[in-house]
PDB file of N, CA, C and O in Angstrom:
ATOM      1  N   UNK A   1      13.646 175.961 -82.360  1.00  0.00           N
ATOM      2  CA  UNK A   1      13.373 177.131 -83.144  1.00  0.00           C
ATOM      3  C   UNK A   1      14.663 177.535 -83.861  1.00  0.00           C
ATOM      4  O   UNK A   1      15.590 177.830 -83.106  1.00  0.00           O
ATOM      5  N   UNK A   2      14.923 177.612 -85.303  1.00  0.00           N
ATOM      6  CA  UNK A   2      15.765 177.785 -85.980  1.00  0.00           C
ATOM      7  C   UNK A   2      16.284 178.961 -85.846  1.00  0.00           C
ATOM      8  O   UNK A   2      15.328 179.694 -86.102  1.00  0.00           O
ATOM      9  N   UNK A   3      16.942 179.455 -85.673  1.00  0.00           N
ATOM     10  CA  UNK A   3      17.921 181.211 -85.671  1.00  0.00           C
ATOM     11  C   UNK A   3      17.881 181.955 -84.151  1.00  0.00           C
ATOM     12  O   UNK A   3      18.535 182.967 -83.899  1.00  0.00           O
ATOM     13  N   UNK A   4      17.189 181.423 -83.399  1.00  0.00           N
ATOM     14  CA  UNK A   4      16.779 181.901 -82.044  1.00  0.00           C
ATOM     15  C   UNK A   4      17.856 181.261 -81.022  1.00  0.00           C
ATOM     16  O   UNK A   4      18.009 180.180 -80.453  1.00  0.00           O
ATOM     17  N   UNK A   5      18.699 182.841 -81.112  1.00  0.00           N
ATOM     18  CA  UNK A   5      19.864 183.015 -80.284  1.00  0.00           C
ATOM     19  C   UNK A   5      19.728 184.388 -78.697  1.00  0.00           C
ATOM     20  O   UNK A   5      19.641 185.614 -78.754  1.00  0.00           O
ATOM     21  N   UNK A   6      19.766 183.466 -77.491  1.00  0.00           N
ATOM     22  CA  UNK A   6      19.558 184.932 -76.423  1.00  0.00           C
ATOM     23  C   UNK A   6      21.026 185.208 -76.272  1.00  0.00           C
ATOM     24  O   UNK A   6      21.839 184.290 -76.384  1.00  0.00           O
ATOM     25  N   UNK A   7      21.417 186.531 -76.005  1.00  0.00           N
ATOM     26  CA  UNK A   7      22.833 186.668 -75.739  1.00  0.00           C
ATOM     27  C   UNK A   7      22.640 187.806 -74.494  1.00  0.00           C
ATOM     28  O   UNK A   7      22.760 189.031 -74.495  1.00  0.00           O
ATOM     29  N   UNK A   8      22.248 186.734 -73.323  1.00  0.00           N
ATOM     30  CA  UNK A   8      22.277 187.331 -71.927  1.00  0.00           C
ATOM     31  C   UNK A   8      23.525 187.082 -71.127  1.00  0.00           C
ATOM     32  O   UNK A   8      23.666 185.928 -70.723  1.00  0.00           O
ATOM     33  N   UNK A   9      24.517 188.019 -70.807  1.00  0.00           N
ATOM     34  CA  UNK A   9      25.193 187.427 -70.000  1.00  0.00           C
ATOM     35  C   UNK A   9      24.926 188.025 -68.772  1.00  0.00           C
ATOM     36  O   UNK A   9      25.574 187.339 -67.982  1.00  0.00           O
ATOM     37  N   UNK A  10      24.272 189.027 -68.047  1.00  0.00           N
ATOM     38  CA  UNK A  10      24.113 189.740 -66.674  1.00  0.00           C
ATOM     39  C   UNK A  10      22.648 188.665 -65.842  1.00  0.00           C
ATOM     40  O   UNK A  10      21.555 188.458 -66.370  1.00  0.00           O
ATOM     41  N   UNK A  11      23.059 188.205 -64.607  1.00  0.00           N
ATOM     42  CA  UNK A  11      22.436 187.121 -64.048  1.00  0.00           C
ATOM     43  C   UNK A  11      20.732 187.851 -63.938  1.00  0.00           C
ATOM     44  O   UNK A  11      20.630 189.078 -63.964  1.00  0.00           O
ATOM     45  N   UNK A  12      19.840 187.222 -63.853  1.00  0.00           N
ATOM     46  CA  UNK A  12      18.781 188.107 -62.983  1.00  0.00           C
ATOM     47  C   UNK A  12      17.972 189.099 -63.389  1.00  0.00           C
ATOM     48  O   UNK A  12      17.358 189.810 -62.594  1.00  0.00           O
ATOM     49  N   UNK A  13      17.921 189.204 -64.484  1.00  0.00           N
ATOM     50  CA  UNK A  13      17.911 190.357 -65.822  1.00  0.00           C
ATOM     51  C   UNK A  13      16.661 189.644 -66.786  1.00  0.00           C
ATOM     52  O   UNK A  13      15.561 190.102 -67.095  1.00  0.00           O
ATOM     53  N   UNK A  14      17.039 188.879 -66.982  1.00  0.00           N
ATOM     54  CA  UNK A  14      15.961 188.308 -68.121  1.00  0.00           C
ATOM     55  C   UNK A  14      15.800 186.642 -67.570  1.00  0.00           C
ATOM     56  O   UNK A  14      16.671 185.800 -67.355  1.00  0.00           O
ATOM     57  N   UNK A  15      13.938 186.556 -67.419  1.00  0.00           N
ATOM     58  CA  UNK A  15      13.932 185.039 -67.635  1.00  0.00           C
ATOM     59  C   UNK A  15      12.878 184.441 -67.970  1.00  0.00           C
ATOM     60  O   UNK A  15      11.867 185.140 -67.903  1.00  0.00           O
ATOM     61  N   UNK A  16      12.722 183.249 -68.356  1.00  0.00           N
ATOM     62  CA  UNK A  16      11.866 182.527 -69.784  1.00  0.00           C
ATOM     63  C   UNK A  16      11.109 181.377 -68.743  1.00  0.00           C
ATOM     64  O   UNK A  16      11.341 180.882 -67.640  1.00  0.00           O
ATOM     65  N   UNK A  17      10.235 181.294 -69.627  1.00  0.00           N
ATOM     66  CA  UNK A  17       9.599 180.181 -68.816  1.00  0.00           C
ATOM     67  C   UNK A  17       8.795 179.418 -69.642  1.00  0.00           C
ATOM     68  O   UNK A  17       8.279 180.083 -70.540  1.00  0.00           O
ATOM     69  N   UNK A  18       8.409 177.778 -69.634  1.00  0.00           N
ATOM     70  CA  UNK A  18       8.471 176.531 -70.494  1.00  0.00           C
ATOM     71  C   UNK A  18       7.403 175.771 -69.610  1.00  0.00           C
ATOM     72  O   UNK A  18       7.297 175.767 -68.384  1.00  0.00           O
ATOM     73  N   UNK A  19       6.738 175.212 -70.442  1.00  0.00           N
ATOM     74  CA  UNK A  19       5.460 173.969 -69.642  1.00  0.00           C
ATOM     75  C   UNK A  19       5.651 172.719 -70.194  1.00  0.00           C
ATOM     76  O   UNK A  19       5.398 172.764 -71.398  1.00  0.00           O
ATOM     77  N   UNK A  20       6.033 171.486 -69.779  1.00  0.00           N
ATOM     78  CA  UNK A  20       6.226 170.431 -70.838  1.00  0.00           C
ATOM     79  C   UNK A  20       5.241 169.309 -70.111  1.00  0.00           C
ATOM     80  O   UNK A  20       5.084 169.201 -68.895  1.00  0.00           O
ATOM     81  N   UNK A  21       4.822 168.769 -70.798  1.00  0.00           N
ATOM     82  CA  UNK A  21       3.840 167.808 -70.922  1.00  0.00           C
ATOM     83  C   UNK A  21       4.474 166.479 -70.865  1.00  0.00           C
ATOM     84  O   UNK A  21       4.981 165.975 -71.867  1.00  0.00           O
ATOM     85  N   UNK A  22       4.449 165.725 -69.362  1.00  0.00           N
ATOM     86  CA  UNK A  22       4.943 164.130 -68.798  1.00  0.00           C
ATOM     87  C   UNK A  22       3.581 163.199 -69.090  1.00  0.00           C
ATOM     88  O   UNK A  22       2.462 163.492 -68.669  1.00  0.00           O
ATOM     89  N   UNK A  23       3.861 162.157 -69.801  1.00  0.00           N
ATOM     90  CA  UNK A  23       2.665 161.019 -69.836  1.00  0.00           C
ATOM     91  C   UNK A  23       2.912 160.677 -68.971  1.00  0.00           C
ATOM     92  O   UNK A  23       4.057 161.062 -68.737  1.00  0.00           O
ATOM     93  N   UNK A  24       2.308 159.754 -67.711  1.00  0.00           N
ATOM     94  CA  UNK A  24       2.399 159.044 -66.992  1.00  0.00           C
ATOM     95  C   UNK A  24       1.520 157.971 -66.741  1.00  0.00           C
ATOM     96  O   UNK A  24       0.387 158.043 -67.217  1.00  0.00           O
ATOM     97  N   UNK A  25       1.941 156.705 -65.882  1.00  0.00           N
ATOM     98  CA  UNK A  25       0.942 155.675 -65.768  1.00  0.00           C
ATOM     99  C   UNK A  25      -0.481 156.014 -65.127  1.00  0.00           C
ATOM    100  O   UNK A  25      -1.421 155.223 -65.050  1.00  0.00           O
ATOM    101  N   UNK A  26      -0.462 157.464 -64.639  1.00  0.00           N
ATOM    102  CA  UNK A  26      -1.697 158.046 -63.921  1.00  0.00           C
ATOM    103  C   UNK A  26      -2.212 158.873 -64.572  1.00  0.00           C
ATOM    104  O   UNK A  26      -3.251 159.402 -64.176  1.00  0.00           O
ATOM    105  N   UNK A  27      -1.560 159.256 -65.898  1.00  0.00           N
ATOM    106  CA  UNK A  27      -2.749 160.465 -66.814  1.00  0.00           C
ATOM    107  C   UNK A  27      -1.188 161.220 -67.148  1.00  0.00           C
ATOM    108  O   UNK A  27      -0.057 160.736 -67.113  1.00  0.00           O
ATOM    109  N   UNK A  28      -1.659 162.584 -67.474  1.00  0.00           N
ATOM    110  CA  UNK A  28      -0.706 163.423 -67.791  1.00  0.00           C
ATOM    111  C   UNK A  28      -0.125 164.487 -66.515  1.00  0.00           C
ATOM    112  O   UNK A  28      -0.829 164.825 -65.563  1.00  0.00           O
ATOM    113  N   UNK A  29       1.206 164.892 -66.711  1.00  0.00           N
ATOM    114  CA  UNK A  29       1.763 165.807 -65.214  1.00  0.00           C
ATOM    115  C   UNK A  29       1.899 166.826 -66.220  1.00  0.00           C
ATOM    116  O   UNK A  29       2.076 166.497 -67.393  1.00  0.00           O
ATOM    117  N   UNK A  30       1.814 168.388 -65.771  1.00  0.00           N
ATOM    118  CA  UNK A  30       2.659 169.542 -66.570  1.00  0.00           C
ATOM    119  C   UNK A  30       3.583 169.691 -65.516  1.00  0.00           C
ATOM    120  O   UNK A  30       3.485 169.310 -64.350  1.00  0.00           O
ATOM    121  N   UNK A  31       4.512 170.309 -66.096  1.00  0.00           N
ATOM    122  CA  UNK A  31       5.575 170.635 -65.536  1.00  0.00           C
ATOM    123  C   UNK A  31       6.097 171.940 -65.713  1.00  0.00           C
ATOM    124  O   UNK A  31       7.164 171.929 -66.326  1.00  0.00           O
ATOM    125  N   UNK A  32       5.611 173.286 -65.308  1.00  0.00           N
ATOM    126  CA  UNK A  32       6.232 174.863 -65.698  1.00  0.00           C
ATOM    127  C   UNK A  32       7.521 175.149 -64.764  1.00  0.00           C
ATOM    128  O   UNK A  32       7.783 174.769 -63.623  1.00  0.00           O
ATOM    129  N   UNK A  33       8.306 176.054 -65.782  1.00  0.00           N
ATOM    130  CA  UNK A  33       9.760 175.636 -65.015  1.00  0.00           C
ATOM    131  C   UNK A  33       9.895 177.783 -65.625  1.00  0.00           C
ATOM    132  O   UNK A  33       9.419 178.329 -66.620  1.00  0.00           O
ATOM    133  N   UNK A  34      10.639 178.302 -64.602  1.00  0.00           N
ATOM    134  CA  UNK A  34      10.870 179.726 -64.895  1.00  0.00           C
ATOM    135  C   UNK A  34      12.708 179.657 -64.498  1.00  0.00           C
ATOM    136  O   UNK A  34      13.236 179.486 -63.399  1.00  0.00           O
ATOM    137  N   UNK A  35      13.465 179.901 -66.095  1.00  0.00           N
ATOM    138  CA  UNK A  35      14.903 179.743 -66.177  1.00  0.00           C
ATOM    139  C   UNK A  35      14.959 181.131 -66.138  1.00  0.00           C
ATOM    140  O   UNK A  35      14.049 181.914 -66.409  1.00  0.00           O
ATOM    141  N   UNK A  36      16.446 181.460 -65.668  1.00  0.00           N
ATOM    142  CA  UNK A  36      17.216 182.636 -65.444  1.00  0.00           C
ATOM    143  C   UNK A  36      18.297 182.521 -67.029  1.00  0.00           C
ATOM    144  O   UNK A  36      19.022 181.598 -67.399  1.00  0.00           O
ATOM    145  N   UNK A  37      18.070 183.569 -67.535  1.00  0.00           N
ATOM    146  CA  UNK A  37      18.640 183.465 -69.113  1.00  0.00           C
ATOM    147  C   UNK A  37      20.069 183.615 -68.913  1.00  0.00           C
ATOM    148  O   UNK A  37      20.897 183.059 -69.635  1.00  0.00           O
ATOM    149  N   UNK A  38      20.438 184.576 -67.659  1.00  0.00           N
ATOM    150  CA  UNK A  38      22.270 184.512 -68.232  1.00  0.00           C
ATOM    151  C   UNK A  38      22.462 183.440 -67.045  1.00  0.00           C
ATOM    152  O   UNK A  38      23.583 183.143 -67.457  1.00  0.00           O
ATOM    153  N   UNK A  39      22.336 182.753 -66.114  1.00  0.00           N
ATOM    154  CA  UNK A  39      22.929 181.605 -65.680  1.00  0.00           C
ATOM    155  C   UNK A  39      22.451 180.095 -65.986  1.00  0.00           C
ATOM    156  O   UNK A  39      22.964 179.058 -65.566  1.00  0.00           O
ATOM    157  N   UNK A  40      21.327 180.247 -66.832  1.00  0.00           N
ATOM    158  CA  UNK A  40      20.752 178.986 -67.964  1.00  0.00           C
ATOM    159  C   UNK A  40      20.289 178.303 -66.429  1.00  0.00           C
ATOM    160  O   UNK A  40      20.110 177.199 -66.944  1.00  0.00           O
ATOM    161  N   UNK A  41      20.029 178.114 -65.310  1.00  0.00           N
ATOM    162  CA  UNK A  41      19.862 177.790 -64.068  1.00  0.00           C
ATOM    163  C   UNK A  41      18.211 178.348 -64.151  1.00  0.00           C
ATOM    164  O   UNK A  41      17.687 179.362 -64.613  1.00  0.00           O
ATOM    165  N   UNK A  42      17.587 176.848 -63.291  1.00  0.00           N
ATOM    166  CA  UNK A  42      16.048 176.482 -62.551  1.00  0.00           C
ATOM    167  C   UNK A  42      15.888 177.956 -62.133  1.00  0.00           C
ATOM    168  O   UNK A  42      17.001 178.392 -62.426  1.00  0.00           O
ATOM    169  N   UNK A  43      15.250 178.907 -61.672  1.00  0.00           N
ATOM    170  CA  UNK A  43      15.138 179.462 -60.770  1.00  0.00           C
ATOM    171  C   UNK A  43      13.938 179.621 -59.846  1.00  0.00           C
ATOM    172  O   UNK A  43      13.952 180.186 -58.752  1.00  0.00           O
ATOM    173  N   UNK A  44      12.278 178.700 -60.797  1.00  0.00           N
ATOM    174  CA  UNK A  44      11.502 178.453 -60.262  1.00  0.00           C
ATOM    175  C   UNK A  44      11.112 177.094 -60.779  1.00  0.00           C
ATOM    176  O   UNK A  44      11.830 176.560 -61.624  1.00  0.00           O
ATOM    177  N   UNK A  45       9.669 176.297 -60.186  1.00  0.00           N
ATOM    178  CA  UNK A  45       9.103 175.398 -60.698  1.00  0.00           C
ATOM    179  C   UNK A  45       7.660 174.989 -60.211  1.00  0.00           C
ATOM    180  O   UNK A  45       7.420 175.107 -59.009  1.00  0.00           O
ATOM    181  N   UNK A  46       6.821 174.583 -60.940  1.00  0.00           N
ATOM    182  CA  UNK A  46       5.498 173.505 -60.044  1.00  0.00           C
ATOM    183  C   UNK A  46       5.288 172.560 -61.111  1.00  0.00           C
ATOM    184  O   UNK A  46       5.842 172.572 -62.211  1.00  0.00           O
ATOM    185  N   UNK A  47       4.474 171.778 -60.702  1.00  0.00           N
ATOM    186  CA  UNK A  47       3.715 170.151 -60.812  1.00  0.00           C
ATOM    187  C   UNK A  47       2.564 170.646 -61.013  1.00  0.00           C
ATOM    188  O   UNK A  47       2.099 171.662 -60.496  1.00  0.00           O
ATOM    189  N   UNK A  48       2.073 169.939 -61.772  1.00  0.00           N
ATOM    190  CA  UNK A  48       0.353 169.580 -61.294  1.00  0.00           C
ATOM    191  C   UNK A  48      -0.154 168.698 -62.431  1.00  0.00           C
ATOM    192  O   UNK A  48       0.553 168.534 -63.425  1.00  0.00           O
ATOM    193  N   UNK A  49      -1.575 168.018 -62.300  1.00  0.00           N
ATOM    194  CA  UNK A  49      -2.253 167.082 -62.996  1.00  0.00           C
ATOM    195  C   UNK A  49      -3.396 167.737 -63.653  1.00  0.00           C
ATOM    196  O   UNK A  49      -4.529 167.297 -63.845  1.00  0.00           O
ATOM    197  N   UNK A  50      -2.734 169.193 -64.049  1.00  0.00           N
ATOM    198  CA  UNK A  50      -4.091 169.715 -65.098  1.00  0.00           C
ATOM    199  C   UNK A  50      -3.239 171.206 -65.367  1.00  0.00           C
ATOM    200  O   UNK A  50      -2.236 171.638 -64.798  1.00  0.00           O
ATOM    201  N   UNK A  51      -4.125 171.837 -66.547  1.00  0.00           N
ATOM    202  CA  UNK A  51      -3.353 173.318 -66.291  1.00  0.00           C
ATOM    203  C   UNK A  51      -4.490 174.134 -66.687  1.00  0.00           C
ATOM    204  O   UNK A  51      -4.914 174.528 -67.774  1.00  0.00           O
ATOM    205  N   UNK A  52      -5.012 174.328 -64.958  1.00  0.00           N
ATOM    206  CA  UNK A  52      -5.549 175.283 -64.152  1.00  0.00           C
ATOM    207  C   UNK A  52      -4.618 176.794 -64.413  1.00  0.00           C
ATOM    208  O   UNK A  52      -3.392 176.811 -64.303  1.00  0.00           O
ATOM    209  N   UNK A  53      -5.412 177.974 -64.757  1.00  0.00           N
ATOM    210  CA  UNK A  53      -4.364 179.134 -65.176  1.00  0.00           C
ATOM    211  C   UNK A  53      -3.557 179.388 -63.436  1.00  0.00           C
ATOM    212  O   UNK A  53      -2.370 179.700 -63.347  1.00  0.00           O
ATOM    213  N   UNK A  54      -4.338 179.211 -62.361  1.00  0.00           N
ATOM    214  CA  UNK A  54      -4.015 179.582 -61.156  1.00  0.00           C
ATOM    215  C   UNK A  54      -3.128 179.112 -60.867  1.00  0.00           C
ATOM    216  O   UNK A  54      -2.347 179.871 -60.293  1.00  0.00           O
ATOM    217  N   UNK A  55      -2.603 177.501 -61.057  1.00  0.00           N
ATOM    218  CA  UNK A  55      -0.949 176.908 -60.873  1.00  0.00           C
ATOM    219  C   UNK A  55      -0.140 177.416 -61.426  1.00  0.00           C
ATOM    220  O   UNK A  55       0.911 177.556 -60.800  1.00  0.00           O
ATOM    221  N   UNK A  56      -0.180 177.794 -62.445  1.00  0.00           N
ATOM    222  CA  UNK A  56       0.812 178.441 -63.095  1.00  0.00           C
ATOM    223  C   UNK A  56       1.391 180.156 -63.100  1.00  0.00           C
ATOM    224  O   UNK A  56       1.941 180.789 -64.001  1.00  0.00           O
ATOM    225  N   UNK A  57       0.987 180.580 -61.640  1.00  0.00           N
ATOM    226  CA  UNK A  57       1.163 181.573 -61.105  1.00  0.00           C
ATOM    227  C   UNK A  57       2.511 181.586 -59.676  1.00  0.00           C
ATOM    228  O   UNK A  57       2.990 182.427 -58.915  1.00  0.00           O
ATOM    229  N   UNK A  58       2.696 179.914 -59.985  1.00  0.00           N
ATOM    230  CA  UNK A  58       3.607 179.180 -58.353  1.00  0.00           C
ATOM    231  C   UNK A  58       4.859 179.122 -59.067  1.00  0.00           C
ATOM    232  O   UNK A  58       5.795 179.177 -58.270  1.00  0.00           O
ATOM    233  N   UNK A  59       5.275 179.022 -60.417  1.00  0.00           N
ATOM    234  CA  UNK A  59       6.789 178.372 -60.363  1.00  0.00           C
ATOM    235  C   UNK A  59       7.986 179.501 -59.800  1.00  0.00           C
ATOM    236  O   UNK A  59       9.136 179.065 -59.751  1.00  0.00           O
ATOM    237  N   UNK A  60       7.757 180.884 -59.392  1.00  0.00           N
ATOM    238  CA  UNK A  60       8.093 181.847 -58.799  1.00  0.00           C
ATOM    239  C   UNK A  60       8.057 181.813 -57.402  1.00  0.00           C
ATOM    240  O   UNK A  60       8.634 182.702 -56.775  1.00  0.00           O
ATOM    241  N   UNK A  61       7.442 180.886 -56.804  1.00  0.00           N
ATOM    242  CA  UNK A  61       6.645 180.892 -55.718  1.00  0.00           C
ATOM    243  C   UNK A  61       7.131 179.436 -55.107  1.00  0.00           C
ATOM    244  O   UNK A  61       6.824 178.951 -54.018  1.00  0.00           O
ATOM    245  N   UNK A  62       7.941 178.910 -56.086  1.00  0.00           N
ATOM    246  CA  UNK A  62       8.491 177.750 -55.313  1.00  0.00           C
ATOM    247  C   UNK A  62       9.690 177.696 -55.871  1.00  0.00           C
ATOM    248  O   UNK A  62       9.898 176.763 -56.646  1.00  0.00           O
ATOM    249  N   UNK A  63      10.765 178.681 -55.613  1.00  0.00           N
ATOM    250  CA  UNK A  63      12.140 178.812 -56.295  1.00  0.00           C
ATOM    251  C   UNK A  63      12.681 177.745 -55.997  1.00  0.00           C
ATOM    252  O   UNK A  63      12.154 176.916 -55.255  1.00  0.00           O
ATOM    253  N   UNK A  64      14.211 177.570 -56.722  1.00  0.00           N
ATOM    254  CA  UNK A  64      14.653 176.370 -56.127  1.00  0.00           C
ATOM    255  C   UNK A  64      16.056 176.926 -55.952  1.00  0.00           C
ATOM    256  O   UNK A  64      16.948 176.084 -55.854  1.00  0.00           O
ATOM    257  N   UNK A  65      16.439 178.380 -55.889  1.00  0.00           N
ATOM    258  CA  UNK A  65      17.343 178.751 -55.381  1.00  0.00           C
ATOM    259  C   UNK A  65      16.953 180.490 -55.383  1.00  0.00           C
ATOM    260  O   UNK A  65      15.986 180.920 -56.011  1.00  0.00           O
ATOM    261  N   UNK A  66      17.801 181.303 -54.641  1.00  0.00           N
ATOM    262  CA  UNK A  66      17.332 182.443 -54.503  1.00  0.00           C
ATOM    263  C   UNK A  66      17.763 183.625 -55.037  1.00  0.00           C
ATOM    264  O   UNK A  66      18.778 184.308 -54.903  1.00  0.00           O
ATOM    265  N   UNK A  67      16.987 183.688 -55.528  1.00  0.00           N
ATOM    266  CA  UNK A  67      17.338 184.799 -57.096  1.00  0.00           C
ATOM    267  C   UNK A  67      15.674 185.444 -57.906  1.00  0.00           C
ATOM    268  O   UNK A  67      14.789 184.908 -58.573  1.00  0.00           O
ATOM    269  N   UNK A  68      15.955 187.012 -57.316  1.00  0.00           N
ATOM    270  CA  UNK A  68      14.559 187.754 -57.919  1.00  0.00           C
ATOM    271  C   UNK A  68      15.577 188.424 -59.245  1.00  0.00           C
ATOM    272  O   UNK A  68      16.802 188.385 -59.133  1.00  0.00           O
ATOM    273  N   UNK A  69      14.903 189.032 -60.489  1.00  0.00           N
ATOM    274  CA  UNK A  69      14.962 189.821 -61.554  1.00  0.00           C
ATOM    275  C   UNK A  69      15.030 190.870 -61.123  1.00  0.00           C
ATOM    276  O   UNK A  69      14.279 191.118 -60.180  1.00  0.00           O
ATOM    277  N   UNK A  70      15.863 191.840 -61.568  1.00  0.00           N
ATOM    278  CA  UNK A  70      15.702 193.445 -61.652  1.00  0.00           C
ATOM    279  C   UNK A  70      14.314 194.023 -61.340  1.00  0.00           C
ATOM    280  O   UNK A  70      13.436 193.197 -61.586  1.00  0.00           O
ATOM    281  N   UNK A  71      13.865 195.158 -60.886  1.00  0.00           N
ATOM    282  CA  UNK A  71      13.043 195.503 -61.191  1.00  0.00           C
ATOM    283  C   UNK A  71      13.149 196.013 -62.872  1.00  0.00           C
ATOM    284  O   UNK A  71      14.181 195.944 -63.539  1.00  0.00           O
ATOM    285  N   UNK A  72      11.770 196.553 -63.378  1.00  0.00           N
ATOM    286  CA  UNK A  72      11.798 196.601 -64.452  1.00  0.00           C
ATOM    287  C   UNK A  72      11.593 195.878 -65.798  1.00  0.00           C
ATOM    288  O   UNK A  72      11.791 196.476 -66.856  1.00  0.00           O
TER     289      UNK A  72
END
């Protein structure tokens, strides 16, 4: 996206989240991933072989390190 600059530097504050689409020799994988904007760091993730709205309620739910957002 052309001009689309975040200028987060406070950890835990703001974070984004992305679904990318793996071909594989077995069909297609999604992959939703929930980043922490000022440490550019995983902070959640899931798998799955379809996108069911209900999986995509887990990448929070399967952090990969430990770190909640502000309230608010």
């Amino acid at each position: 996206m052309a001009g689309f600059l975040v200028r987060c530097r406070d950890i835990n504050t703001r974070w984004c989240g992305d679904i990318a689409y793996i071909n594989t020799w077995e069909g297609w994988l999604y992959l939703a991933t929930v980043i922490d904007l000022g440490s550019r760091k995983v902070v959640g993730w899931t798998a799955a072989d379809h996108l069911a709205p209900i999986s995509w309620s887990r990448p929070c739910a399967t952090p990969s390190h430990s770190a909640a957002p502000s309230p608010g």
